[in-house]
BAFI-3210 file (N, C-alpha, C; in Angstrom, 3 decimals, decimal comma, padded with zeros to 6 digits):
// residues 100
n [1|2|3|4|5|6|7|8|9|10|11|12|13|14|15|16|17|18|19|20|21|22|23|24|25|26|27|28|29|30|31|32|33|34|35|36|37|38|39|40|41|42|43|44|45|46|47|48|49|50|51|52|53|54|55|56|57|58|59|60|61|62|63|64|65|66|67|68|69|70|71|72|73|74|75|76|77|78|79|80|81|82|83|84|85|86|87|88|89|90|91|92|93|94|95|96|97|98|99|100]
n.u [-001,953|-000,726|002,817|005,176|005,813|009,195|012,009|012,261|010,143|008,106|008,827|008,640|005,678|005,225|006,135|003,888|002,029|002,158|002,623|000,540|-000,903|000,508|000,770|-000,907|-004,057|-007,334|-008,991|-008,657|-007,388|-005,145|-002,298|000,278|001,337|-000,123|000,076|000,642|-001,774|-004,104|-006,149|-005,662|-005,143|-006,423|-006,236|-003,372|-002,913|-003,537|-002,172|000,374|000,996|000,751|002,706|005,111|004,628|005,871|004,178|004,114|004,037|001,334|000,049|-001,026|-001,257|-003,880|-004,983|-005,240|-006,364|-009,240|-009,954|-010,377|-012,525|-014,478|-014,209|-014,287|-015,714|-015,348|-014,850|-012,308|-010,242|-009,120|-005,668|-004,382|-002,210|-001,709|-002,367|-000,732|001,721|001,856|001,991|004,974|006,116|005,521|007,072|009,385|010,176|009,783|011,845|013,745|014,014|013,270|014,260|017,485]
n.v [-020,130|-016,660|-015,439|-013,467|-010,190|-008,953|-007,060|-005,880|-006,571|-004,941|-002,436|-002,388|-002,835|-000,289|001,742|001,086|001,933|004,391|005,430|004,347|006,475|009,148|008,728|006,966|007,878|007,798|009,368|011,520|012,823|013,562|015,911|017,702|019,530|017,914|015,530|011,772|009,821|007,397|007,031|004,692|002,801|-000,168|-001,280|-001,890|-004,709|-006,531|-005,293|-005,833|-008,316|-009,066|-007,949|-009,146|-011,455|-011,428|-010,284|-008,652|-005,184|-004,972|-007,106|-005,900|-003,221|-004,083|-005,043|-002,680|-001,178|-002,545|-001,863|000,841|000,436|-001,272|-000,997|001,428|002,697|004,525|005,076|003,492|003,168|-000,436|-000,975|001,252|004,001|005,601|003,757|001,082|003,510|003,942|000,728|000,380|002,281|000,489|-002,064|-001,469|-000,441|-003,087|-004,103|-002,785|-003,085|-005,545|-006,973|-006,782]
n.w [013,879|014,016|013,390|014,970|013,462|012,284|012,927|010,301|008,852|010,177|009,726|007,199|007,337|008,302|006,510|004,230|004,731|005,139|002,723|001,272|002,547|001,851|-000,772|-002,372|-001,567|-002,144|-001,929|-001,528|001,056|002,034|003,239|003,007|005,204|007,525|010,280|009,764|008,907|009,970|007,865|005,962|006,945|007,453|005,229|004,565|005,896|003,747|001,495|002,326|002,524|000,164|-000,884|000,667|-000,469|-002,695|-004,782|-008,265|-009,518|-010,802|-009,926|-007,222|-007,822|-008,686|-006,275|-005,160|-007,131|-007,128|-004,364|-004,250|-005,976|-004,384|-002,200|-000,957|-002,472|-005,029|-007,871|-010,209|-012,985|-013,963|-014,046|-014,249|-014,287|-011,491|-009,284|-010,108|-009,945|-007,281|-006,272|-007,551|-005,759|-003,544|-004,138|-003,743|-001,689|-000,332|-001,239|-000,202|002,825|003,553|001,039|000,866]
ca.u [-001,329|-000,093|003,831|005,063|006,952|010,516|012,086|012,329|008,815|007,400|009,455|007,272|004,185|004,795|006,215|003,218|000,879|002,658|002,721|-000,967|-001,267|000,940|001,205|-001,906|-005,019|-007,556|-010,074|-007,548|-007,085|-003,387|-001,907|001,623|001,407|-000,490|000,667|000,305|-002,955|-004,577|-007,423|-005,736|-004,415|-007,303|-005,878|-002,340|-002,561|-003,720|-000,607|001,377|000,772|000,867|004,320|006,028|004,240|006,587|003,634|004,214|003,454|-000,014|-000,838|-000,881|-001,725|-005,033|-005,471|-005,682|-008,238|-010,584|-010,398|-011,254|-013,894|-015,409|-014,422|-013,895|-017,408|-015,037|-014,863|-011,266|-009,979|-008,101|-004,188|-004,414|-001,226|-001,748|-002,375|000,749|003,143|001,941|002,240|006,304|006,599|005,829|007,672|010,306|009,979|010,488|013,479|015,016|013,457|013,158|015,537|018,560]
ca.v [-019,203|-016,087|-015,030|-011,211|-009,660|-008,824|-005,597|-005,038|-006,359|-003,853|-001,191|-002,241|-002,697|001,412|002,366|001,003|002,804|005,829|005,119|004,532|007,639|009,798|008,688|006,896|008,518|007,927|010,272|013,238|014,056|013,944|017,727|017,571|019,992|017,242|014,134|010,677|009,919|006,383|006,382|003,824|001,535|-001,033|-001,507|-002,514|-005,892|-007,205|-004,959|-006,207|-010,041|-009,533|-007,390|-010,217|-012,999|-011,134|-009,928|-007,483|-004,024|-005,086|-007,767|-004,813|-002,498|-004,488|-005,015|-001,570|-000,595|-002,998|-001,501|002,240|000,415|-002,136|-000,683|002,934|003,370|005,232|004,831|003,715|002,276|-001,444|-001,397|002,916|004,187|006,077|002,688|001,104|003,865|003,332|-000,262|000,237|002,317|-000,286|-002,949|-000,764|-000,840|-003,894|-004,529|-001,788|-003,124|-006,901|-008,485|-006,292]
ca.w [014,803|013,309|014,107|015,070|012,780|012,645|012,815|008,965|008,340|010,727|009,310|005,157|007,334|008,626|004,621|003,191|005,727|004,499|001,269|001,031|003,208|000,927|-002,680|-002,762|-001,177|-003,860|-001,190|-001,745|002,346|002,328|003,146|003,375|006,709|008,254|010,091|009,221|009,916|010,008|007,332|004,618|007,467|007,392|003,581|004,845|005,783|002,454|000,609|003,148|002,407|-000,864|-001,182|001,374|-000,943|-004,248|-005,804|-008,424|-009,470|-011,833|-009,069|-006,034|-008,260|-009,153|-005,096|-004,949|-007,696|-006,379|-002,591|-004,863|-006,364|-003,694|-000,110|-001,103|-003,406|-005,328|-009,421|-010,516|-013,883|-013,888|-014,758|-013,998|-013,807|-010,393|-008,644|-010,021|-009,535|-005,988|-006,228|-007,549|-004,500|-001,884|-003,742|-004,211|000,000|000,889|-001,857|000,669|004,023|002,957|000,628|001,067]
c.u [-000,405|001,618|004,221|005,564|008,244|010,527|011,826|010,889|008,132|007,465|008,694|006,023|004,115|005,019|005,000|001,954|001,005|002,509|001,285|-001,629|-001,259|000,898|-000,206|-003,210|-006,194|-009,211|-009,551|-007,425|-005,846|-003,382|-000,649|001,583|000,617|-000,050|000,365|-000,820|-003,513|-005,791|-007,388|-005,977|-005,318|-006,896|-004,432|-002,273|-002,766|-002,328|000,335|002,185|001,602|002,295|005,181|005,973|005,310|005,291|003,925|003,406|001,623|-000,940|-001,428|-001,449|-003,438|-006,101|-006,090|-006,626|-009,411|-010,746|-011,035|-012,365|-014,635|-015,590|-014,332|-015,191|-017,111|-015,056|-012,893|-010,811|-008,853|-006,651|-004,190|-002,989|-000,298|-001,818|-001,160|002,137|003,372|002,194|004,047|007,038|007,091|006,433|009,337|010,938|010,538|011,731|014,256|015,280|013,949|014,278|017,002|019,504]
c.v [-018,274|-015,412|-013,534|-011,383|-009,635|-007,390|-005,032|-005,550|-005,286|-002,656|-001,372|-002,168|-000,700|001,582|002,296|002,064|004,184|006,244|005,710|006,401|009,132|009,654|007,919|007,137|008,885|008,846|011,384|013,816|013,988|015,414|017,127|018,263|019,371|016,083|013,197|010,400|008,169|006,018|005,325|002,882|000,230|-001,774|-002,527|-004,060|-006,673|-006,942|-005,874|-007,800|-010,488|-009,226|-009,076|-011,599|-012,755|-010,999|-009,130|-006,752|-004,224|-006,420|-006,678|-003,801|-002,827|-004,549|-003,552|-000,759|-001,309|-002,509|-000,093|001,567|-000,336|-001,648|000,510|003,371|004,021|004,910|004,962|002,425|000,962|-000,607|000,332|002,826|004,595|004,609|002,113|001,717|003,914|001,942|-000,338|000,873|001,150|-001,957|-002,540|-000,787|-001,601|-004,324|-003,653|-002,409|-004,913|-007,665|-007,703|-006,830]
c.w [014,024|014,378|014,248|014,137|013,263|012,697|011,418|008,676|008,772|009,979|007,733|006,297|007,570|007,146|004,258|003,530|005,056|003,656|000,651|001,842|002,082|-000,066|-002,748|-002,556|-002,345|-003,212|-001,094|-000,218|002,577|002,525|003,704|004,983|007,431|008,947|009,433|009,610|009,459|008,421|006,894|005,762|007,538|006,531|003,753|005,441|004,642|001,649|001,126|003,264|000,859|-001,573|-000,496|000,038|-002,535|-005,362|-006,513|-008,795|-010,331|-010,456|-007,797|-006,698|-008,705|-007,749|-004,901|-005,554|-007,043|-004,746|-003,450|-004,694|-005,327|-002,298|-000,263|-001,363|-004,267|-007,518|-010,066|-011,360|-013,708|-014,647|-014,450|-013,254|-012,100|-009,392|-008,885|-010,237|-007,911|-005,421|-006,470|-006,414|-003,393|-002,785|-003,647|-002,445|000,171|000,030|-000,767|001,807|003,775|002,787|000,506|002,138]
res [x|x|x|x|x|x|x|x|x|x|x|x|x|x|x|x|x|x|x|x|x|x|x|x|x|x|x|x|x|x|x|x|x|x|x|x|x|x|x|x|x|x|x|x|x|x|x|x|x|x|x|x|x|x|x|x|x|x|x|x|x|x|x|x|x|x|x|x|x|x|x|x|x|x|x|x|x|x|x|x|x|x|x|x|x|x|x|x|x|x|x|x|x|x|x|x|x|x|x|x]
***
């Protein structure tokens, strides 16, 4: 039986949404004059597990090449910087959201 969230988890599960929306979009449709728009969010419960669980930036960052390469179809190198400067984002998150 899974439990709700709290207020500050909710508040990393929207960041990461964002996150992935804005800083990591490895399908390039971000436009700043656009809203937030849903595509990554499918992606966010895995980050989301794995930020809470204290993974860091090379573990999250590794989650996230393999969604490029396995759920995306997309072609993207292990340990690639672009993946974990998005990965220091969202742990960078919940140190704000989280353990503060």
């Amino acid at each position: 039986m899974s439990r709700k969230l709290t207020q500050a988890e909710k508040a990393l599960w929207n960041r990461i949404s964002k996150i992935l929306w804005k800083n990591w979009d490895p399908i390039g449709v971000y436009n700043e004059d656009d809203e937030w728009d849903d595509e990554y969010d499918s992606y966010v419960p895995n980050i989301f597990r794995l930020a809470i669980e204290g993974a860091d930036e090379y573990r999250i960052a590794a989650s996230l090449t393999a969604t490029i390469n396995q759920s995306i179809g997309l072609s993207a190198t292990d340990n690639n910087e672009h993946d974990r400067a998005t990965a220091r984002l969202i742990i960078q998150a919940k140190i704000e959201l989280i353990d503060s």
